[in-house]
C-alpha positions, 0 to 999 in steps of 0.5 A: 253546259247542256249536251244533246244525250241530256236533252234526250234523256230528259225528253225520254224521262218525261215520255214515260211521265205522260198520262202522270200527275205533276207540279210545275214550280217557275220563277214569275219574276219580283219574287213570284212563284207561279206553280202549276199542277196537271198531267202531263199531256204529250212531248214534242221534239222541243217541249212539253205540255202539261193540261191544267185545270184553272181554280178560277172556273175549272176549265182546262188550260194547256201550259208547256216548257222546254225541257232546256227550262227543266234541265237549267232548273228554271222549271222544278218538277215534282210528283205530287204525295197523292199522286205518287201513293196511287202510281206505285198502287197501280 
């Protein structure tokens, strides 16, 4: 069970990640993973939002979860290696 304190903490932690590099990784259904890398862009009251660039023609697109997604673990998030050498450099 989700408590109130878990939401805002998760919804605290990912404030502190906006600015930041991570990879998204959801169940698209008939055994399909869809992953998703970008920035984190900005948090609001119910969800976050994450600014992507398409491998298709490089424009940006905006995704965004739930923290209930991420707190059910229906959406994993991890800190990419190349991403994570330059945040402790900096």
């Amino acid at each position: 069970m989700i408590i109130k304190s878990d939401l805002e903490s998760c919804r605290a932690k990912l404030q502190t990640m906006i600015g930041c590099t991570v990879r998204l990784s959801s169940n698209g259904g008939r055994k399909r993973l869809i992953i998703h890398e970008g920035v984190v862009d900005n948090c609001y009251p119910n969800v976050f939002t994450v600014r992507c660039r398409r491998e298709s023609d490089g424009a940006f697109e905006i995704v965004s979860y739930s923290y209930i997604d991420v707190l059910t673990r229906a959406v994993r998030i991890a800190i990419p290696a190349e991403a994570a050498d330059t945040a402790t450099a900096v």
